[in-house]
C-alpha positions in Angstrom: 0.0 0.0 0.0 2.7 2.6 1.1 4.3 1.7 -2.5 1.4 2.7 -4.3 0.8 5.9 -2.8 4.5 7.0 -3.0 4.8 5.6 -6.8 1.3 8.0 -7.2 2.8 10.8 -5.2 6.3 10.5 -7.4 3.5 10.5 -10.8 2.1 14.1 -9.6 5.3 15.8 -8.6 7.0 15.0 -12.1 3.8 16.0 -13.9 3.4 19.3 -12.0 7.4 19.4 -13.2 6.8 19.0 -16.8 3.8 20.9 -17.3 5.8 23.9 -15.6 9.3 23.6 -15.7 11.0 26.8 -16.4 8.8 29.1 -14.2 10.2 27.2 -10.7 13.6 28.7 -11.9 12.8 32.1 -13.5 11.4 34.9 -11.1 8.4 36.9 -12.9 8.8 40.3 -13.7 6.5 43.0 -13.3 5.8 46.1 -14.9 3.0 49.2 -15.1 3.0 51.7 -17.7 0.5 54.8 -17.6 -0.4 57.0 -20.2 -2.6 59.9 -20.2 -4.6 61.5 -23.0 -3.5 64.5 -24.2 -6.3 66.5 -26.2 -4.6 70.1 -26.1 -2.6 69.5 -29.9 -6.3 69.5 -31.6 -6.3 65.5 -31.6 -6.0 62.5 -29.2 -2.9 61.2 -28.6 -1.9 59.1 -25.6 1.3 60.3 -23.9 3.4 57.9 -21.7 4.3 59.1 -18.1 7.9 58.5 -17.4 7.4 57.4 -13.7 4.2 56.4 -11.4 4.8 57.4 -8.1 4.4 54.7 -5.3 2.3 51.8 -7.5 2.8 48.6 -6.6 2.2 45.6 -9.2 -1.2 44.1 -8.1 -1.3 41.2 -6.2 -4.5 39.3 -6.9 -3.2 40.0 -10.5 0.5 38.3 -9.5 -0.9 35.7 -7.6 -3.1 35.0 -11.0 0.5 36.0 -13.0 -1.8 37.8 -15.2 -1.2 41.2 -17.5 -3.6 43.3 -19.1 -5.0 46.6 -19.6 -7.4 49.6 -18.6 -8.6 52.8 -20.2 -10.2 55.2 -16.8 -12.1 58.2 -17.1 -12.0 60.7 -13.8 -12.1 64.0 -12.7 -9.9 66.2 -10.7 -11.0 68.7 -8.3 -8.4 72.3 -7.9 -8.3 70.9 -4.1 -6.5 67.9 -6.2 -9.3 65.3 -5.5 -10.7 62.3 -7.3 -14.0 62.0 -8.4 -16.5 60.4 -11.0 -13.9 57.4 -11.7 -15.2 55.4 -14.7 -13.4 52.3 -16.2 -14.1 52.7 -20.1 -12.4 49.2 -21.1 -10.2 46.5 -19.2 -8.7 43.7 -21.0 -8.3 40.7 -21.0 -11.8 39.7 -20.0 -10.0 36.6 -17.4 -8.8 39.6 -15.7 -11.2 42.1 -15.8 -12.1 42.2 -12.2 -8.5 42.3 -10.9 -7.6 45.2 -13.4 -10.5 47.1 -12.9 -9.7 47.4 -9.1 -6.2 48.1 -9.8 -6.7 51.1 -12.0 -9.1 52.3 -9.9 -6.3 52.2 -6.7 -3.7 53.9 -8.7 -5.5 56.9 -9.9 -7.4 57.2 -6.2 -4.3 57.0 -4.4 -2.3 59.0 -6.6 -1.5 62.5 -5.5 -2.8 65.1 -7.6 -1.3 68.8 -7.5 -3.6 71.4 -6.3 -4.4 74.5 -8.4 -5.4 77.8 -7.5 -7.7 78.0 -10.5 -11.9 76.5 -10.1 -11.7 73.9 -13.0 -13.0 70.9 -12.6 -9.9 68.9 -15.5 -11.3 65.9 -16.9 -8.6 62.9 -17.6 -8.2 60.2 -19.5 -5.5 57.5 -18.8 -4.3 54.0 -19.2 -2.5 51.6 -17.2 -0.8 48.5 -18.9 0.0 45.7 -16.5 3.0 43.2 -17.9 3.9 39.8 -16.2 6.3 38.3 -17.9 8.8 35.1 -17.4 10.5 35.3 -20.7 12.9 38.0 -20.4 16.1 37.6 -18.8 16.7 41.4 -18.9 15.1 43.9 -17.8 15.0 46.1 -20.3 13.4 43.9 -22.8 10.7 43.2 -20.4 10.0 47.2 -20.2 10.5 47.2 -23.9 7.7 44.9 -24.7 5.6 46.3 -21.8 5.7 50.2 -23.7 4.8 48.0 -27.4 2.0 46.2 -25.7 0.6 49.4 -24.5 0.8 51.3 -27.8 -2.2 48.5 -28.9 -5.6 48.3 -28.6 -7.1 47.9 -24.5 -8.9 45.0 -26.1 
């Protein structure tokens, strides 16, 4: 009996092996790129922010090792406030709900300037969330992060 469930024990751990066995070794990496939609040049073009400050990769999305997209509407008081956030799209679908909440997190946590002017500013931005294991640099990660958000939030 004990031979049996040690020769079924020794079956599941080297087929958990081969149906994964370069992402035991590699360690993910993560990466979020935001852009913002800049209508002031007549047109609508979507600008990539250099930096986000204080954003963490989200972890229901890690622990999934998932990527994907969202496209959030908001407003922004003079006192520097959120309001009226609105997720236009997310992408993919399997992930919806995790990057939903994310982009939600980022833009209500983020610290927005106050103005002396009364404006209400309407914004537009987009968050790309890349999980990758095939890169060994990097650099290439990033790289393919900024191409994947240059395509359609579909």
């Amino acid at each position: 009996m004990y031979k049996s469930l040690f020769a079924l024990s020794l079956a599941c751990t080297s087929v958990s092996a081969y149906a994964n066995p370069d992402l035991s070794r590699k360690v993910p990496f993560v990466d979020i790129q935001a852009q913002v939609l800049d209508t002031s040049a007549g047109g609508l073009t979507w600008q990539r922010l250099q930096q986000i400050p204080n954003v963490q990769y989200p972890r229901e999305l890690l622990n999934k090792q998932g990527s994907g997209c969202a496209i959030v509407n908001f407003k922004v008081t003079p006192q520097g406030q959120v309001k009226a956030i609105n997720i236009e799209k997310s992408a993919p679908k399997r992930y919806s709900k995790e990057v939903r909440k994310a982009a939600r997190k980022i833009v209500r946590d983020w610290r927005w300037p106050e103005r002396t002017d009364e404006q209400v500013v309407d914004l537009t931005m987009r968050f790309n969330y890349c999980l990758t294991h095939d890169f060994d640099k990097k650099s290439d990660a990033i790289a393919q992060c900024i191409d994947h958000s240059a395509q359609a939030c579909e």
